[in-house]
N, C-alpha and C positions, 0 to 999 in steps of 0.2 A: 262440228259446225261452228264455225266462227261467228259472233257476235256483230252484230251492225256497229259501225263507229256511232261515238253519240254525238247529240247535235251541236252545234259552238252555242245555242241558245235556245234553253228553252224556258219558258215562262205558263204558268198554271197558275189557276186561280187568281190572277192576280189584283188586287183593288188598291186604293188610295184614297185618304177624305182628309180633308182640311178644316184645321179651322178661324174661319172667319167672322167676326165681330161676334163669337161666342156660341155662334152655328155649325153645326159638321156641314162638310160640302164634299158629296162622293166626286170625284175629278176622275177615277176609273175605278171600271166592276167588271170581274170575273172576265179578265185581259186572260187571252189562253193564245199563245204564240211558240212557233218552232222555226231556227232557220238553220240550215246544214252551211257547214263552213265553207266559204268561197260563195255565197250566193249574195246576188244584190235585191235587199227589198227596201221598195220604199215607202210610205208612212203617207198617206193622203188624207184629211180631213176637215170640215171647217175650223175657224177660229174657235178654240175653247173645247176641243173635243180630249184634249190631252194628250196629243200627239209630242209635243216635247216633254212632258211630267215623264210620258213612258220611255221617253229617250233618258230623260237624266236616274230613272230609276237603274235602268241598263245599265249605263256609267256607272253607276254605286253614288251618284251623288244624293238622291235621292230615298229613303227607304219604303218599301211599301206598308202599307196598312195590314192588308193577309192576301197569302200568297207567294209564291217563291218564285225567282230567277234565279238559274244556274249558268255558266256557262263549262263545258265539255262534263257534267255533272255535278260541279262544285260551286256552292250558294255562292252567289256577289253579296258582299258583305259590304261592300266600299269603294272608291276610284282603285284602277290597277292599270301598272302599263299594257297590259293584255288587251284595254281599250281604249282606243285615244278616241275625244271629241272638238269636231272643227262646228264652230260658231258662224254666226251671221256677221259680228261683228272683229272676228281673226283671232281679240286674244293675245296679240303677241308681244312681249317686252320693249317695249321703244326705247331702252336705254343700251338694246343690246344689237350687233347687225344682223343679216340675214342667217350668218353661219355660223354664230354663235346663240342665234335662234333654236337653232335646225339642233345644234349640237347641246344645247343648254341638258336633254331627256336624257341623252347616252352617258353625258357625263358625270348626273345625278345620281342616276343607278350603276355609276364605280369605274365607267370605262376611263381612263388616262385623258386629259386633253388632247392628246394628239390623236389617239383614236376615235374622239367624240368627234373631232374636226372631219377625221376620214370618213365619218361616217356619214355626216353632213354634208360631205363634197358627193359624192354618192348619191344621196339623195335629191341633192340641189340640181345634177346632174336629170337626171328622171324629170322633175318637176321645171326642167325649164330655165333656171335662174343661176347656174354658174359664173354669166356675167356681172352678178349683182351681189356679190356673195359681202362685200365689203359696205353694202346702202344700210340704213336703216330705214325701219317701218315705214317715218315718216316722208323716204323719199320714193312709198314706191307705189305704184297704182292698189288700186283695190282688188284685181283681179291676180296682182303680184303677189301681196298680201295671202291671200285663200291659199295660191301654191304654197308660202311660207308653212302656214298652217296645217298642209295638208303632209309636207316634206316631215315637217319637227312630228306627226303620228307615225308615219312611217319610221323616222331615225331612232323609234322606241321600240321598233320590234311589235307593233300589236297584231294582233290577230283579228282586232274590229274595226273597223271604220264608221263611227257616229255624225250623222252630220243634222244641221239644226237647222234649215234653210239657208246654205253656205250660201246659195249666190245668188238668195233674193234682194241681195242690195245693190248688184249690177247692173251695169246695162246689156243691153240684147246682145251686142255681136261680144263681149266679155263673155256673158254667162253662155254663150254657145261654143265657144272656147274653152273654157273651163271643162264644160260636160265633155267636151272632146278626150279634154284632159285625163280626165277620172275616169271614162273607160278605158283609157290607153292602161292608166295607172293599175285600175283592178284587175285586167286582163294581163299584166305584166305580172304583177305582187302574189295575185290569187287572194286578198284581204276577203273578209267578208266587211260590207257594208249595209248600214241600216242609214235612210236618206229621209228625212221630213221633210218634206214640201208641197207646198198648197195647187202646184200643179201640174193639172194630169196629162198635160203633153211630155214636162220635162218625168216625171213618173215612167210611162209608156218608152219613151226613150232612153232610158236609164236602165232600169229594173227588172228583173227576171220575175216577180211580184208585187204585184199592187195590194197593199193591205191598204181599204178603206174603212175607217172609223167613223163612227153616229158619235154623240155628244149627249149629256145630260142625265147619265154620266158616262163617260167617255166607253168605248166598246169597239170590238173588234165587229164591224160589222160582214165584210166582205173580204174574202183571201183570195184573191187573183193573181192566180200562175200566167205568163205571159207567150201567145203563142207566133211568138217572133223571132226568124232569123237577125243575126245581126251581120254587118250593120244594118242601123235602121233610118228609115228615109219618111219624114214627118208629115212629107207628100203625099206619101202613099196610098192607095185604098185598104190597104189592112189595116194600118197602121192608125187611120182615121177611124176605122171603124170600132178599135178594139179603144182608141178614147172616147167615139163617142157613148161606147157602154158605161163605160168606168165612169163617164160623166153624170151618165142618167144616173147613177148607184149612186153617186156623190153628192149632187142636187135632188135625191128624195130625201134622204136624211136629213139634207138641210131647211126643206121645206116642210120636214114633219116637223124638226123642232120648233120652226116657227110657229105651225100651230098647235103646237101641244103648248105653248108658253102662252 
């Protein structure tokens, strides 16, 4: 009998505490998370719950207090191309163009410039922006930008997709584009992605799981698997129904910590 493959991530035990002005501050406790490769979860919580601490921990930017993350069984120790992370605010070289953006990762980790280029052409291609490949940053919208960002994780070869609230600094008909975008992208790629975001429409429309988290200190509190075909339609009665649960889950915690404080 064959062995189950293991998961791209799993996380046990996991906590974190800070210290501020000479005080410890648990920011997470006893984080216990699993995601199977190719699947998209996304990360809902109020402000200060530690929904990005536990994204940068993932990355390896961060270390934790006790507690382990692995991914395909082997500890994260550090950043690795294995995961690339797309920011709220993109992140990207402004002294460099789009395609030497996109190609800066392939060519870091030893591929020839000409093959970093091809690879970036590739990508740039997927994400939309082969007419732009010559702009830099500063000439290009915000929602052009995110593709950058999202093209240069892809042109690393990663196997994760981290995202921090990529496109809560857009506007409405950008960021409904974008979403369009990134499922086009993970349903092409097969990446797994892990997505922060404060909401639970764009959550429900995205994700095959909704992990909601409580605060003070930060906690996994609800793992919700998602019972929706796709595409999905924001309209719809299931669709409304299955946010307005997530909601109620979301606004108890939040109204607990306000009166426990």
């Amino acid at each position: 009998m064959t062995n189950p493959p293991l998961p791209i991530l799993d996380i046990r035990g996991l906590s974190k505490q800070f210290e501020v002005n000479g005080a410890s501050v648990d920011a997470l406790a006893k984080v216990e998370l699993v995601v199977q490769k190719g699947e998209f979860v996304c990360l809902i919580g109020a402000s200060g719950c530690g929904k990005s601490t536990l994204l940068r921990i993932i990355a390896g930017f961060e270390k934790p207090t006790t507690g382990t993350v692995t991914m395909y069984g082997a500890p994260v120790t550090g950043p690795g191309a294995d995961r690339g992370v797309v920011f709220q605010d993109y992140a990207l070289f402004p002294w460099l163009t789009v395609i030497d953006n996109i190609a800066f990762g392939p060519h870091h980790r030893g591929l020839s410039k000409e093959h970093a280029r091809k690879a970036a052409e590739k990508y740039m291609e997927i994400v939309g922006l082969s007419a732009y490949a010559e702009r830099f940053p500063a000439q290009l919208s915000g929602g052009m930008k995110q593709r950058v960002a999202i093209a240069r994780v892809l042109a690393n070869d990663a196997d994760m997709l981290l995202m921090d609230e990529p496109f809560g600094a857009l506007d409405a008909l950008t960021r409904e584009k974008l979403q369009e975008d990134l499922l086009e992208i993970w349903q092409r790629t097969g990446l797994t992605i892990i997505f922060v975001t404060h909401s639970v429409e764009e959550a429900v429309l995205l994700s095959d799981r909704v992990v909601v988290m409580s605060a003070s200190p930060g906690r996994i509190a609800s793992d919700n698997p998602l019972p929706l075909a796709r595409p999905r339609d924001v309209s719809a009665v299931d669709f409304n129904e299955v946010r307005r649960r997530l909601t109620l889950k979301l606004t108890s915690h939040v109204m607990r910590s306000v009166v426990e404080a």
